[in-house]
DRENGUVEX-61578 format. One record per atom (N, C-alpha, C): residue number from 1; atom name; y, z, x. Coordinates in steps of 0.1 Angstrom, whole numbers, m for minus. Example, Ala and Ser with C-alpha at 12.3 -4.5 7.8 and 13.67 -1.06 7.14 Angstrom:
// residues 2
 num atome    py    pz    px
   1     N   m57    78   132
   1    CA   m45    78   123
   1     C   m33    78   132
   2     N   m22    71   128
   2    CA   m11    71   137
   2     C     0    79   129
This chain:
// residues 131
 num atome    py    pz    px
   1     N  m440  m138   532
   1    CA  m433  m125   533
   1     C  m418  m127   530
   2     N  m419  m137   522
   2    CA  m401  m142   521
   2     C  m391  m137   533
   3     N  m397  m142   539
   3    CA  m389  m144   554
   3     C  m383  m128   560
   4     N  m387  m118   554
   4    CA  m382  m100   558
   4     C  m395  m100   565
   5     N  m387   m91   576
   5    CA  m398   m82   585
   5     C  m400   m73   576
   6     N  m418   m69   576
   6    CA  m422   m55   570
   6     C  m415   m44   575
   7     N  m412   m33   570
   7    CA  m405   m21   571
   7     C  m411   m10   563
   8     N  m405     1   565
   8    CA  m413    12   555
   8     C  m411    12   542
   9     N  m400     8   537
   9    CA  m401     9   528
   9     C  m407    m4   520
  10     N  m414   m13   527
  10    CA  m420   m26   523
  10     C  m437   m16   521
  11     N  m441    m9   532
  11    CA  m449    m4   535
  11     C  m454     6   521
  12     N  m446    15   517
  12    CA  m446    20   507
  12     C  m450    18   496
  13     N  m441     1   494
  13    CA  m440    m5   481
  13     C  m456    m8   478
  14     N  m463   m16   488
  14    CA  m472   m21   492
  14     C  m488   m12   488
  15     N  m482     0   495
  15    CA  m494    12   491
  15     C  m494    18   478
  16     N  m481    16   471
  16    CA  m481    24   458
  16     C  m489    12   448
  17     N  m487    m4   447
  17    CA  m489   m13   442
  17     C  m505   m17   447
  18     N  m511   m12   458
  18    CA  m526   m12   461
  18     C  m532     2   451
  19     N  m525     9   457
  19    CA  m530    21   450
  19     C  m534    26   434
  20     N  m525    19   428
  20    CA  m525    16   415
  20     C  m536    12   409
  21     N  m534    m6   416
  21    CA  m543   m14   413
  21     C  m557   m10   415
  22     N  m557    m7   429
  22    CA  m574    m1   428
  22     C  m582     9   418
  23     N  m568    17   413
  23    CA  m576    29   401
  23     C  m575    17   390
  24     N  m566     6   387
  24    CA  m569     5   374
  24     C  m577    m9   371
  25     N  m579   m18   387
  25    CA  m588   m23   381
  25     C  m605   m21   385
  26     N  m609    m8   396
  26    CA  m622    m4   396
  26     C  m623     5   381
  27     N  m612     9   372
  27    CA  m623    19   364
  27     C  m621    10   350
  28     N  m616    m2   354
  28    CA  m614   m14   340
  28     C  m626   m21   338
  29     N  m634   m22   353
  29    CA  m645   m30   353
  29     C  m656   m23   352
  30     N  m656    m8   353
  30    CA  m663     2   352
  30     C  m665     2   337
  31     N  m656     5   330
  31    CA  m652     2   315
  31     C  m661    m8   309
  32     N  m658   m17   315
  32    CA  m663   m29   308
  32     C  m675   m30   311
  33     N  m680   m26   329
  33    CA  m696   m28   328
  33     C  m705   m15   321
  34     N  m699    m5   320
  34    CA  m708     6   314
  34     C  m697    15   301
  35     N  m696     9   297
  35    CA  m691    16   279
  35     C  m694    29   276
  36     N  m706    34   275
  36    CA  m712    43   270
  36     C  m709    51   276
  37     N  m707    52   291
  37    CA  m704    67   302
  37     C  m688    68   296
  38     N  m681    61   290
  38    CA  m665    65   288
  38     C  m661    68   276
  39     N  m676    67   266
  39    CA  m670    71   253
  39     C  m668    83   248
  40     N  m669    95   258
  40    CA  m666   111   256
  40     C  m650   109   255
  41     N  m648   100   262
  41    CA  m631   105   259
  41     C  m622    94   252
  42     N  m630    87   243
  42    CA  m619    80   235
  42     C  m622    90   224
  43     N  m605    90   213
  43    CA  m604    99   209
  43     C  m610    95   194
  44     N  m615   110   183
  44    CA  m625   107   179
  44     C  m622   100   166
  45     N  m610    97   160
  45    CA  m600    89   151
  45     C  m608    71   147
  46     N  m607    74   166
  46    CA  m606    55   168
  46     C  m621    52   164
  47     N  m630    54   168
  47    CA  m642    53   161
  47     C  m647    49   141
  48     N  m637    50   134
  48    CA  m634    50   121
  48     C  m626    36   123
  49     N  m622    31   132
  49    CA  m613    17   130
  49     C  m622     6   138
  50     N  m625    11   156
  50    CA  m635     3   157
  50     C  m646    11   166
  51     N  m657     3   171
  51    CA  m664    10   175
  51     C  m665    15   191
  52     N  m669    26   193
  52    CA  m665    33   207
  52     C  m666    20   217
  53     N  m680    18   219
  53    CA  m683     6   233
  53     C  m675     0   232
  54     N  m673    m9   221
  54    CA  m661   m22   221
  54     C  m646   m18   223
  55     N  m644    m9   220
  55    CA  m628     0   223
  55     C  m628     3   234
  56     N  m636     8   240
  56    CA  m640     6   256
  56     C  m640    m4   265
  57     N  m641    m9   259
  57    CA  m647   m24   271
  57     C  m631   m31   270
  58     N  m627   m33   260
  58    CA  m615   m39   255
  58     C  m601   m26   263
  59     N  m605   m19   266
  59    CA  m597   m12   274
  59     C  m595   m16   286
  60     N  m606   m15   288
  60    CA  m612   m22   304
  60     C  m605   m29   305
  61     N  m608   m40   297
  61    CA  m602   m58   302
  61     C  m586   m53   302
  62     N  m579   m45   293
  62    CA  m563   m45   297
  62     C  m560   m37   309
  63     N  m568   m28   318
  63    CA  m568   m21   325
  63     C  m567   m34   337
  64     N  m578   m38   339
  64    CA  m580   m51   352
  64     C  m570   m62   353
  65     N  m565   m64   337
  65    CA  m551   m73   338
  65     C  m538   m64   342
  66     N  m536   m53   340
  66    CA  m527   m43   343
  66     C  m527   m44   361
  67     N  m539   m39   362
  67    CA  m542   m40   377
  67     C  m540   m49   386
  68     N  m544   m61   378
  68    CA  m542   m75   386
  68     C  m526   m77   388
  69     N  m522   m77   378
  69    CA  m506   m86   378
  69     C  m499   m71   392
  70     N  m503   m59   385
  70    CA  m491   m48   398
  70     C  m497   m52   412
  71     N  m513   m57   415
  71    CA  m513   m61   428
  71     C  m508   m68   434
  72     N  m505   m82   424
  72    CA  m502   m96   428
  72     C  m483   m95   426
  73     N  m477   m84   418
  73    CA  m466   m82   416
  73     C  m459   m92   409
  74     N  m470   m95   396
  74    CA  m465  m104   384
  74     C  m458   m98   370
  75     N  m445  m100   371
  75    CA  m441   m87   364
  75     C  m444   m77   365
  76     N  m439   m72   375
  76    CA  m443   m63   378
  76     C  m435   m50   373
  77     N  m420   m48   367
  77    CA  m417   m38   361
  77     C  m424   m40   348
  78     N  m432   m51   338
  78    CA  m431   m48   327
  78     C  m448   m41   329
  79     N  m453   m50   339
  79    CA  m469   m42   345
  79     C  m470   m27   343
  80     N  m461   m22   351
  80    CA  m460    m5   357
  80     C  m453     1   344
  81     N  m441    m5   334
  81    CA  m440     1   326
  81     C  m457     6   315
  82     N  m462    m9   314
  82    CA  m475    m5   306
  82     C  m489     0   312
  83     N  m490    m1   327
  83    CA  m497    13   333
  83     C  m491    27   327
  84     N  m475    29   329
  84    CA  m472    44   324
  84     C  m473    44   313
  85     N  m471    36   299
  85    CA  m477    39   286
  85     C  m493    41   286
  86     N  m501    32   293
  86    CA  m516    36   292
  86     C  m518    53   296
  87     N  m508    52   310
  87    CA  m512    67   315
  87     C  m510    80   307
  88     N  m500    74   299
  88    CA  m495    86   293
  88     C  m503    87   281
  89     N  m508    79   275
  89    CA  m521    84   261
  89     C  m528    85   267
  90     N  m534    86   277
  90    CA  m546    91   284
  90     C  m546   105   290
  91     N  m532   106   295
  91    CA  m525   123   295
  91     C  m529   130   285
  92     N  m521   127   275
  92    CA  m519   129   259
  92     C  m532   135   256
  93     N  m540   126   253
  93    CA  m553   128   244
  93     C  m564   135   257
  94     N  m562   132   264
  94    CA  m576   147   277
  94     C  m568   156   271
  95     N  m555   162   276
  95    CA  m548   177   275
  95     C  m550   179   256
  96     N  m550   169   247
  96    CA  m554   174   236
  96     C  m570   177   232
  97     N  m579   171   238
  97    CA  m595   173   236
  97     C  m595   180   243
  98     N  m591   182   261
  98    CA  m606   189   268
  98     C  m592   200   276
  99     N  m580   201   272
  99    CA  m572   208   277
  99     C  m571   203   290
 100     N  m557   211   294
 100    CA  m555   209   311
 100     C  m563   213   322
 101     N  m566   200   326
 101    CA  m579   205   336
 101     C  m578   195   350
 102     N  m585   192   355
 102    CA  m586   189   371
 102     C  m581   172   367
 103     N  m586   163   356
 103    CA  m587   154   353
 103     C  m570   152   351
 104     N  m570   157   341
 104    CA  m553   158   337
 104     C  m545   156   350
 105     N  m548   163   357
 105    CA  m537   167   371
 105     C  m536   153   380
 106     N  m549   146   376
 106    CA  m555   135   386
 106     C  m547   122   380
 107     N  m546   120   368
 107    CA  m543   112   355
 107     C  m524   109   360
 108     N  m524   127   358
 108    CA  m507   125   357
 108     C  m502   119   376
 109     N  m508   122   382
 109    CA  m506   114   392
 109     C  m502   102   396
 110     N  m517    95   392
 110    CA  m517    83   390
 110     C  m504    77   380
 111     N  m500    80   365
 111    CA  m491    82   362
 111     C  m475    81   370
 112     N  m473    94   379
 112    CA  m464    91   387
 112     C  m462    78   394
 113     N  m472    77   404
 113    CA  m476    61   408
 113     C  m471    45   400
 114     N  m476    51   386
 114    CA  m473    37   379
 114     C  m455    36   376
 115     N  m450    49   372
 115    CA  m436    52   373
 115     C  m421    52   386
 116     N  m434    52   397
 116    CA  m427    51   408
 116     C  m427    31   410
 117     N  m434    26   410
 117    CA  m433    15   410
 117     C  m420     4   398
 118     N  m420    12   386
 118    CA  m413     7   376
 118     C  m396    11   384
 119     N  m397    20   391
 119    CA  m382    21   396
 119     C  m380    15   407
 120     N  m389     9   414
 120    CA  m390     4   428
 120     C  m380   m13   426
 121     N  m373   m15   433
 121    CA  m369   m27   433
 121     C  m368   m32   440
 122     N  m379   m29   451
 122    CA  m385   m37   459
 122     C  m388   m50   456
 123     N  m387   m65   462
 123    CA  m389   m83   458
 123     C  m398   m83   468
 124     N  m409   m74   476
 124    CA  m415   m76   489
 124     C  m429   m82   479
 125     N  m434   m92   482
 125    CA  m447  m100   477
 125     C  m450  m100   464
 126     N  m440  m103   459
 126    CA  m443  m106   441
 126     C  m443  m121   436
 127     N  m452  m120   431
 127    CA  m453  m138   428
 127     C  m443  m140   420
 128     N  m437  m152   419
 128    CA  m427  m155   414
 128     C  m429  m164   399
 129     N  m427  m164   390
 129    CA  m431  m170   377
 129     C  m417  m180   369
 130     N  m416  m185   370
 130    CA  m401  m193   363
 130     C  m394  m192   371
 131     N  m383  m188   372
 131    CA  m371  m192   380
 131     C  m371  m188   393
């Protein structure tokens, strides 16, 4: 605990950085174990470059590494910066196929979450890498 008593705002840091992680690495591994249930929403472009399941699955796996490093707080601003880039073509592209809907609302959330963490500068349990 690098030697700080927990506090709320340790508390916070803590839940946003669980919270994250649990949406992105249960629906990374979801991804990767079942392809076919997530191919309605890759958009229909990518299919012409590579094939849905594999775009899929390969999602996944960036999803569970995303997830892993914001739990463990391994780089953790460049982590949460690229959760909010994932979040945001996944905004992007639902509100452009299936319009604004329950999903979208759920998405941009999570979204916030990954955004709130990129401004947090919170040092409370981040592995430390080099220096």
């Amino acid at each position: 605990m690098q030697g700080k008593p927990l506090n709320r705002a340790h508390v916070r840091h803590l839940l946003a950085r669980i919270s994250l992680a649990f949406v992105f690495i249960s629906i990374g591994i979801w991804e990767i174990v079942q392809p076919s249930y997530w191919g309605m929403y890759v958009p229909p472009f990518f299919s012409a470059i590579i094939a849905t399941n594999t775009f899929v699955m390969i999602h996944g796996m960036a999803l569970v590494l995303i997830g892993t490093a914001v739990l463990l707080g391994i780089y953790l601003r460049v982590a949460s910066a690229l959760a909010v880039l994932v979040m945001l073509t996944i905004v992007a592209s639902l509100t452009f196929y299936f319009g604004f809907n329950d999903i979208v609302i759920r998405d941009i959330a999570i979204l916030l979450i990954a955004a709130s963490l990129f401004f947090d500068d919170t040092e409370y349990l981040r592995v430390k890498i080099g220096r």
